[in-house]
C-alpha positions in Angstrom: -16.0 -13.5 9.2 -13.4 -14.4 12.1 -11.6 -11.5 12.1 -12.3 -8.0 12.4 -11.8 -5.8 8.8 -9.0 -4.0 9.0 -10.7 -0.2 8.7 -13.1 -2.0 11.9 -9.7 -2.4 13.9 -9.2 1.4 13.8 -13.1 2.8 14.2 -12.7 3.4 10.0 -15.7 3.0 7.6 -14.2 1.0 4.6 -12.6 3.8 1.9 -9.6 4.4 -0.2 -9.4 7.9 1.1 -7.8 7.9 4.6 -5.8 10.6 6.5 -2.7 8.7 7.6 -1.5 11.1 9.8 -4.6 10.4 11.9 -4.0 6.6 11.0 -0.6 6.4 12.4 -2.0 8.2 15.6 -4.4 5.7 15.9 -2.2 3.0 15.5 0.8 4.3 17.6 -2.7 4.4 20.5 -3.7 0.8 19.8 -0.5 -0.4 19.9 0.5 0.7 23.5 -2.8 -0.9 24.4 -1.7 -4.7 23.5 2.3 -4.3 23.4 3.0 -7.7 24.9 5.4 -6.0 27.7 2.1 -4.8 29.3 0.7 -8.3 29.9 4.0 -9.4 31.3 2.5 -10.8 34.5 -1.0 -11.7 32.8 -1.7 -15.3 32.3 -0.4 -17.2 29.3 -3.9 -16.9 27.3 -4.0 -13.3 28.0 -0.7 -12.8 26.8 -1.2 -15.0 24.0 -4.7 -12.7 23.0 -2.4 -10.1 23.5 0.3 -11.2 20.8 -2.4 -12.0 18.2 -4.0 -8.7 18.7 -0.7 -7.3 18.6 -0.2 -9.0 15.2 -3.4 -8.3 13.4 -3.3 -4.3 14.6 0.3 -4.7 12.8 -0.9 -6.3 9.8 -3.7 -3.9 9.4 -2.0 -0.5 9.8 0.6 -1.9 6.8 -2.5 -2.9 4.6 -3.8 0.3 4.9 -1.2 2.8 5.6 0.1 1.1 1.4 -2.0 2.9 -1.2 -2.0 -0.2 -3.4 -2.5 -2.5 -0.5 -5.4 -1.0 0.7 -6.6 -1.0 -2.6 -6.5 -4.7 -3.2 -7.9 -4.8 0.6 -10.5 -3.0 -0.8 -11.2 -4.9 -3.6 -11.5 -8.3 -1.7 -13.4 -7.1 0.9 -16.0 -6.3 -1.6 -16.3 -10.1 -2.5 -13.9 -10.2 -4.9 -10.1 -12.0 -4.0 -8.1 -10.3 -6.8 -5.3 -13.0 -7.9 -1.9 -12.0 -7.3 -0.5 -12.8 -10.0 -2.4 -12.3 -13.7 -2.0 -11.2 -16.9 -2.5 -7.8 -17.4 -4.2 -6.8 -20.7 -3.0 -3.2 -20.4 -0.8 -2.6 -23.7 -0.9 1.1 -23.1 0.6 0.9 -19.6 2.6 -2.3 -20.1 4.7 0.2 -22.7 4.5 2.9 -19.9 6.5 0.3 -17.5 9.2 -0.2 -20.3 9.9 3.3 -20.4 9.6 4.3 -17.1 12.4 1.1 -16.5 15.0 2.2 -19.1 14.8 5.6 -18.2 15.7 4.3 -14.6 18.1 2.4 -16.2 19.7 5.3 -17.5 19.7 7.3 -14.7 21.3 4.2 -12.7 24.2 4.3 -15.2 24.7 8.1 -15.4 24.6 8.2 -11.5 22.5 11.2 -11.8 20.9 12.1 -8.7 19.2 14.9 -10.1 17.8 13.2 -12.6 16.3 10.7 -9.9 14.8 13.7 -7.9 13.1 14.3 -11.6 11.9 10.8 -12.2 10.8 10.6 -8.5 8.8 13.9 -8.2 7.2 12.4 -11.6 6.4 9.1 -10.1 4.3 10.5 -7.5 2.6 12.7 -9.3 1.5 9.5 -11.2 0.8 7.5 -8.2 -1.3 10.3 -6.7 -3.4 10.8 -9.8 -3.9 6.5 -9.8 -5.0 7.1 -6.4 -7.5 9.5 -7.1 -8.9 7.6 -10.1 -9.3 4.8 -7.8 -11.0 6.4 -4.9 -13.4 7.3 -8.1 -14.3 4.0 -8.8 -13.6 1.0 -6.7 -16.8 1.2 -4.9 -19.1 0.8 -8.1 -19.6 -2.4 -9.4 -19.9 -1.6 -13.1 -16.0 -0.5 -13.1 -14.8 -3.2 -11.3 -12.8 -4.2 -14.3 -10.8 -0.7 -14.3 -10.5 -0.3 -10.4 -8.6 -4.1 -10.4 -6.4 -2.3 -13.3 -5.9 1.1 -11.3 -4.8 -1.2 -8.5 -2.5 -2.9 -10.6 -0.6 0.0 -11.9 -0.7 1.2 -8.5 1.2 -2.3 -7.4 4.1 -1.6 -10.3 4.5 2.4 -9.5 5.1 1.7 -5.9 7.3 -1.2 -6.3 9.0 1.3 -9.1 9.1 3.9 -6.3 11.1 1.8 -4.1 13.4 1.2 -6.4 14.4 4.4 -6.8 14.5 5.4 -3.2 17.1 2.4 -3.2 19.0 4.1 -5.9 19.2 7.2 -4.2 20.9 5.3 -1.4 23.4 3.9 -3.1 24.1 7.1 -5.1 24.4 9.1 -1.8 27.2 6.3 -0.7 
């Protein structure tokens, strides 16, 4: 393996569970280390090195500061690349996403910014209880099947939460 894992990058042991208040310290650290105006005067290779590491400490700190990115980080780093896009054979929360759509929907059309604060106070709730089932599980093989699920519905919630933080903005306007 060519590159360093992402948790390596940041003296991490691989885990779902990660204070990111001491992860965006660490990275903030790191970063002054190889900002590229440091090596200003360093030869093109060093400032090259410099760049890449620049880069990768970048990409890294987005993987895992996402709680649905780390988790498919997770996931692959355990052996198994989790396709991006798939069929998800999850009637119950497939139903869920319907809902949880429409009633944005709604709320889009009423312009009801109390409402959103509603919707959004309940979509974290959700996201934070997905979390919590997937720290539970990822790490054992026999519920591999459910953590790749977890991370899933984790994927939709957060693209769902950004979304509504989008709404907001343009109801604030």
């Amino acid at each position: 393996m060519g590159t360093p894992c992402h948790f390596a990058l940041f003296d991490l042991q691989p885990g779902f569970r990660l204070d990111l208040d001491k992860l965006a310290v660490r990275y903030r650290e790191l970063a002054r280390e190889v900002h590229p105006d440091r090596f200003a005067d360093a030869s093109e290779r060093e400032q090259r090195i410099a760049l890449e590491r620049s880069a990768a400490l970048n990409e890294a700190y987005q993987t895992l500061k996402s709680a649905p990115r780390r988790a498919r980080y997770l996931l692959a780093i355990g052996g198994h690349e989790v396709p991006q896009e798939i069929t998800v054979h999850d009637p119950e929360f497939l139903l869920q996403q319907m809902q949880l759509r429409e009633e944005l929907e709604d709320l889009q059309d009423s312009a009801d910014l109390d409402g959103v604060a509603v919707f959004k106070r309940r979509l974290k709730t959700a996201q934070e209880a997905l979390n919590e089932d997937f720290a539970a599980c990822w790490n054992d093989p026999a519920q591999r099947e459910q953590a790749e699920r977890l991370m899933r519905r984790m994927q939709f919630l957060d693209k769902l939460a950004y979304e509504v933080r989008q709404l907001e903005e343009r109801l604030d306007d």
